[in-house]
C-alpha positions as CSV (number, residue, x, y, z in Angstrom):
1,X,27.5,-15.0,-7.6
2,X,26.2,-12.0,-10.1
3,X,26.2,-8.6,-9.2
4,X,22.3,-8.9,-8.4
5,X,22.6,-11.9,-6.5
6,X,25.2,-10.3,-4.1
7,X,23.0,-6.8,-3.7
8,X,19.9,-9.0,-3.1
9,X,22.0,-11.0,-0.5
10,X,23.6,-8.0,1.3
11,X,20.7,-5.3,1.4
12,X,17.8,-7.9,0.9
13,X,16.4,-5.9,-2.0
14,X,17.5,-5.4,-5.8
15,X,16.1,-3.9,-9.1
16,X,16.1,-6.2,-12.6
17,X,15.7,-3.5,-15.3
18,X,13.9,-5.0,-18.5
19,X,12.8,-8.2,-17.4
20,X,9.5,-8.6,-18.8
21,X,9.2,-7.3,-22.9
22,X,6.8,-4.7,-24.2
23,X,4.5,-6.8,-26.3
24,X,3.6,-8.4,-22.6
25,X,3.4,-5.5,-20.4
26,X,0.6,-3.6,-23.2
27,X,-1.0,-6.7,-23.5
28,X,-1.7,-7.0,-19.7
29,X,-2.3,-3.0,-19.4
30,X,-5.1,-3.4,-22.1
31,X,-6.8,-6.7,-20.6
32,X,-6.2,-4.8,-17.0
33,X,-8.3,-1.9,-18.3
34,X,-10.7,-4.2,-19.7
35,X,-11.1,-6.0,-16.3
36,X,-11.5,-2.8,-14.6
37,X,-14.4,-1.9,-16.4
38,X,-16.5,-5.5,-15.8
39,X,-18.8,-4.9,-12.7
40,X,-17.1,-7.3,-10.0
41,X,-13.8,-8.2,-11.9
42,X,-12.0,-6.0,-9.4
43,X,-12.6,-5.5,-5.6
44,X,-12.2,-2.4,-3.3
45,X,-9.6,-2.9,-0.5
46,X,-10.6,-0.4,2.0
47,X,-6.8,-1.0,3.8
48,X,-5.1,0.8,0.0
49,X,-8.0,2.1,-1.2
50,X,-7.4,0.6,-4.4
51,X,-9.3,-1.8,-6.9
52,X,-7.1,-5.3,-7.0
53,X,-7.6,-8.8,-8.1
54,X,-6.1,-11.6,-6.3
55,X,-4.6,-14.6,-9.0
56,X,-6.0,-12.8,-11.8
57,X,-5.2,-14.7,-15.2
58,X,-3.1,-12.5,-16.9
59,X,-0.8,-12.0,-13.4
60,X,-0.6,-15.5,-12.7
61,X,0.6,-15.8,-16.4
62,X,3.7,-13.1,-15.3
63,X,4.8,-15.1,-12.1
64,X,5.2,-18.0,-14.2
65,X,7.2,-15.7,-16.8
66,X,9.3,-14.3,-14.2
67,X,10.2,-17.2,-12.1
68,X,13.0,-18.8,-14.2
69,X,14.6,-15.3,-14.7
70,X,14.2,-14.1,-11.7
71,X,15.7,-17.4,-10.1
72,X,19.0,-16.9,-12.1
73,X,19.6,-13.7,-11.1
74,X,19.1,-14.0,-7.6
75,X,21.0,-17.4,-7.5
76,X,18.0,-18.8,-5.6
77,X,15.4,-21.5,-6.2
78,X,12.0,-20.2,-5.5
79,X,8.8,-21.9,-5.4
80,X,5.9,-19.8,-6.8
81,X,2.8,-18.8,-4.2
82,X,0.7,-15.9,-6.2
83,X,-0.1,-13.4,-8.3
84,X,-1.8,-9.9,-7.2
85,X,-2.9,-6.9,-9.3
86,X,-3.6,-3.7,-8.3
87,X,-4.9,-0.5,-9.9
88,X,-3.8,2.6,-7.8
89,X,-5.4,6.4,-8.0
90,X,-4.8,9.3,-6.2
91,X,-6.9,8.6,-3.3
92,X,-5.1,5.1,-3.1
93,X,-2.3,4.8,-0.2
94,X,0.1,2.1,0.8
95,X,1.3,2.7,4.0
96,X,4.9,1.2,5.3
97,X,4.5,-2.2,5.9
98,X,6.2,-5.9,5.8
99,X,4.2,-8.7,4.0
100,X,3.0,-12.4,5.2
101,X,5.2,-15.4,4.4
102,X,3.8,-16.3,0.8
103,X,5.2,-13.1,0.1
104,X,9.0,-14.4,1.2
105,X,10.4,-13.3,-1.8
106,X,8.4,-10.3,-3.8
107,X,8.3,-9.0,-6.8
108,X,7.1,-5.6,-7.7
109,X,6.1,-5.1,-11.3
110,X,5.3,-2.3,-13.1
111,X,3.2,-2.5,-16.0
112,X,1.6,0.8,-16.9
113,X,-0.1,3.9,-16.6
114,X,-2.7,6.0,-17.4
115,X,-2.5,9.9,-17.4
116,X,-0.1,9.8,-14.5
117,X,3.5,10.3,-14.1
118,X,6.5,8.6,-15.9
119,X,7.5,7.6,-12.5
120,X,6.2,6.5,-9.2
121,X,8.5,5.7,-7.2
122,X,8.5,2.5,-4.6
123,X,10.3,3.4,-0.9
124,X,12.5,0.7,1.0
125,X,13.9,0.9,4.1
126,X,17.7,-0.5,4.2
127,X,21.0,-0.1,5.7
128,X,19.0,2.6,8.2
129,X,17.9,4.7,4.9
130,X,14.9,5.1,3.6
131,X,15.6,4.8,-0.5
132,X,13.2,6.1,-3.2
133,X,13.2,3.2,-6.5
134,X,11.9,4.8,-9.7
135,X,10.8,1.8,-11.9
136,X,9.9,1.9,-15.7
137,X,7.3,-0.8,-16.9
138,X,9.2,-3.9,-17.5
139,X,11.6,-3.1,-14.5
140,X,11.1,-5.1,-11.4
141,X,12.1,-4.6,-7.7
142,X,12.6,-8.0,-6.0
143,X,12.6,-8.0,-2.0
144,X,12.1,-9.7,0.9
145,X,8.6,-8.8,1.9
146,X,8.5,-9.8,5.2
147,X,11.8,-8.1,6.2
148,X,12.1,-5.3,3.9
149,X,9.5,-2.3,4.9
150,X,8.0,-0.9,1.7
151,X,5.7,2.1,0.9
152,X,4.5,4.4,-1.4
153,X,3.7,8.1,-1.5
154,X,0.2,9.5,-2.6
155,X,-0.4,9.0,-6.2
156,X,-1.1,12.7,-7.8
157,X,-2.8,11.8,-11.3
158,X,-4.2,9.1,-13.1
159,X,-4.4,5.5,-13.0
160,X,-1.1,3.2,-11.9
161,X,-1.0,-0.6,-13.0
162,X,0.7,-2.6,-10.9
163,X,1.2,-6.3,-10.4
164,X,3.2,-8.3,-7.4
165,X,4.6,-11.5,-7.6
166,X,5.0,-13.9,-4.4
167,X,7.5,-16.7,-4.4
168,X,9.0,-18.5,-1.1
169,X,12.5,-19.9,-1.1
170,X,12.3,-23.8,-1.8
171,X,15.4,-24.3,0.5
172,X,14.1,-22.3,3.4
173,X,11.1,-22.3,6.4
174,X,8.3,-21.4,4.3
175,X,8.1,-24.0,1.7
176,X,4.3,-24.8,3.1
177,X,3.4,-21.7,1.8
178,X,4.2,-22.4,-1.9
179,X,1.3,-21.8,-4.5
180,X,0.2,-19.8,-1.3
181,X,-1.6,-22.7,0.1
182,X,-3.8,-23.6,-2.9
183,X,-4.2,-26.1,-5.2
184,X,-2.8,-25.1,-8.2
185,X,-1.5,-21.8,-10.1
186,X,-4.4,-19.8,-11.8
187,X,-7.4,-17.4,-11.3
188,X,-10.3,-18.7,-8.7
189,X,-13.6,-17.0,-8.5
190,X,-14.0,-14.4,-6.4
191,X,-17.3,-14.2,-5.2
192,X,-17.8,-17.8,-4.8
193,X,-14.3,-19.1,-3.5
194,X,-12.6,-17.3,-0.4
195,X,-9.6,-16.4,-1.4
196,X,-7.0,-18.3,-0.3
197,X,-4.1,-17.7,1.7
198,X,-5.3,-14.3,2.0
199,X,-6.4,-14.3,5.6
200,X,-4.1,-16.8,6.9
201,X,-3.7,-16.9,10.7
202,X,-0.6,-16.0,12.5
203,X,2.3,-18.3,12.2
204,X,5.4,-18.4,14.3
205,X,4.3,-15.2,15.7
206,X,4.5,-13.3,12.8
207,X,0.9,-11.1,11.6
208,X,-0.6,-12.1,8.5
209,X,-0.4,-8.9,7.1
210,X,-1.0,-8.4,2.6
């Protein structure tokens, strides 16, 4: 077992420094800031108070990208579930929170900024500590979403590209959640399609929580 696949197993969490290459990450930043400037491309989420898209194209291109990589490292087979962007500003917040069951196995990506910091760091909870992870674009923090508490602190400047990528572990009790309970991998259309698997009901008395 690698030296990743051991963190990830003991403290549930672990960091995969230049995983995705350059030439992707500007080439996503560009068609995010595109995106973000079409009327209706990207939706306010009044819980973060910050524009996202759920299964955008360019996102959905990533988790596939990811998941072979990230499957060796963490010595796991995953099953892909879906893709979500977000665009954070200062008035954005991301409370502490655990994630729903498509979100078994997470991926936090960043892919760039505009006139904000170098670094914005991501907060775990593990081992009884709360732990600040500073990521560069192209670094990735996997973790369990729905055991790991995660959070961020206020943004101070600028504009903060993220994306997160949701896979469930093929050999464990979520496997019905796998392309997170649609059809196939890929962008659907907002405003006509509900989006899937993003209100799900409870299951097994766990919230359904983003």
């Amino acid at each position: 077992m690698s030296d990743i696949a051991q963190q990830f197993a003991a403290q549930k969490y672990s960091v995969l420094k230049h995983l995705v290459p350059p030439h992707a990450l500007n080439l996503a930043f560009e068609a995010t800031m595109l995106n973000r400037a079409h009327d209706g491309y990207m939706l306010w989420d009044d819980k973060t108070r910050a524009w996202g898209r759920y299964c955008d194209a360019m996102s959905e291109a990533l988790l596939i990208m990811v998941h072979q990589p990230l499957q060796r490292r963490l010595g796991m087979e995953l099953l892909p579930c879906y893709s979500y962007l977000r665009c954070y500003t200062p008035e954005s917040i991301l409370p502490r929170h655990l994630d729903r069951p498509s979100c078994e196995i997470s991926v936090t990506l960043p892919v760039g900024q505009w006139k904000a910091g170098s670094q914005w760091p991501i907060w775990v909870a593990s081992g009884g500590r709360d732990i600040a992870i500073d990521l560069s674009p192209g670094d990735l923090l996997a973790y369990r979403g729905a055991e790991v508490p995660h959070w961020r602190e206020p943004l101070e400047t600028g504009v903060w590209v993220q994306v997160f990528l949701h896979y469930v572990d093929a050999n464990g009790e979520y496997t019905d959640y796998a392309l997170d309970q649609r059809e196939r991998l890929g962008p659907v259309s907002l405003p006509v399609e509900q989006r899937p698997g993003i209100n799900l009901p409870a299951r097994d008395g766990k919230p359904a929580s983003n």
